[in-house]
ZAMARGU-4260 file (C-alpha; in steps of 0.2 Angstrom, whole numbers, plus 5000, padded with zeros to 4 digits):
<rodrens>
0) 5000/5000/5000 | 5013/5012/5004 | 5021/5010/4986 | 5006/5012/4977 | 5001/5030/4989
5) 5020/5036/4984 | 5017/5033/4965 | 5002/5042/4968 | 5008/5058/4978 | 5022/5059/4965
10) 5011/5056/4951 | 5002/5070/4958 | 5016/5082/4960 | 5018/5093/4944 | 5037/5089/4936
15) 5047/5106/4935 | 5047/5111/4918 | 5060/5123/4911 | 5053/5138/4906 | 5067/5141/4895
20) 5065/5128/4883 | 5046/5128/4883 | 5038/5127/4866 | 5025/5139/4875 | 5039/5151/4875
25) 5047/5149/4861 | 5031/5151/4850 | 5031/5169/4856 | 5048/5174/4851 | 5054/5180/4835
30) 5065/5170/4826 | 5083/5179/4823 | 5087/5185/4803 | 5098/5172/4800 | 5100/5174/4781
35) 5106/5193/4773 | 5112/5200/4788 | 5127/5206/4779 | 5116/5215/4764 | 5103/5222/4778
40) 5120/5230/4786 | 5126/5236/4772 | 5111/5243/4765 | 5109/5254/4781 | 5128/5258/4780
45) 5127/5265/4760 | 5112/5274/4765 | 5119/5282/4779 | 5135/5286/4770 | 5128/5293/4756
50) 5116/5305/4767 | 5129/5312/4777 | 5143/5316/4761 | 5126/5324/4752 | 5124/5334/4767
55) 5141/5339/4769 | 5143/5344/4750 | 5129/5353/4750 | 5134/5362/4768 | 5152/5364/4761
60) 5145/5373/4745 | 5133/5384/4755 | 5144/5389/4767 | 5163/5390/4758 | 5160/5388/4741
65) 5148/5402/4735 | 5151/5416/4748 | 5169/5415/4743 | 5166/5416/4725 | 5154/5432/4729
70) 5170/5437/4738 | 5182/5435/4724 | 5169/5444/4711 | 5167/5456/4721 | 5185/5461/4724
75) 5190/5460/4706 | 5175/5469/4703 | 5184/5485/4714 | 5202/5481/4711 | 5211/5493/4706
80) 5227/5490/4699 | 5236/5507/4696 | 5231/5511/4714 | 5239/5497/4724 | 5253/5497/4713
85) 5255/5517/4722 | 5252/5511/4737 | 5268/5497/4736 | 5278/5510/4729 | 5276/5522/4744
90) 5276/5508/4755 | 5295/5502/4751 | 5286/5483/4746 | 5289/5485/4728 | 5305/5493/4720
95) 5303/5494/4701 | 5318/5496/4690 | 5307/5512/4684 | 5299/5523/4695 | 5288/5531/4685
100) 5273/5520/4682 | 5257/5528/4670
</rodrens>
C-alpha cells in the first residue's frame, strides 16, 4: 500500500518544467534573421553614408564655396590695379627698376 500511495503523491506532484525551453515560449519569440544579415547592414551603412557626404557637400557649398566666390567677384569687381601698385611703391614693398609707372 505504501508503494502504490507514493506513486500516487508523486504522480500528483507537477514535474518542473524549464521555462526556458518551453515550446510555449518559444512560440512567442521572434526568430533571429539568419539569412542577409550582411546585405541588411550594408544597405543601412550605404544609406547612411551617402546622406551624410550629400549633406556635407551641399553644407560645404553653401557655406565655403559660394560666399567665397561672391567674395572674389566682388573684389575684382573693385580692384584697382594702378592704385595698389602706388600704394607698394610708397610703402617700400615694391621697388621697380622704373619709377615712374602711367
Amino acid at each position: 500500500m505504501l508503494p502504490g500511495r507514493l506513486f500516487r503523491l508523486a504522480k500528483s506532484i507537477p514535474a518542473p518544467v524549464n521555462r526556458r525551453f518551453s515550446t510555449a515560449v518559444a512560440q512567442r519569440l521572434e526568430k533571429p534573421p539568419l539569412r542577409g544579415q550582411h546585405r541588411y547592414i550594408l544597405q543601412n551603412v550605404l544609406l547612411l553614408a551617402f546622406a551624410v557626404s550629400f549633406a556635407s557637400g551641399y553644407a560645404l557649398n553653401t557655406f565655403f564655396w559660394i560666399p567665397r566666390k561672391e567674395r572674389m567677384n566682388k573684389f575684382f569687381d573693385t580692384y584697382d590695379d594702378e592704385k595698389r601698385t602706388e600704394e607698394l611703391l610708397a610703402g617700400g614693398i615694391l621697388d621697380l627698376a622704373i619709377d615712374d609707372v602711367d
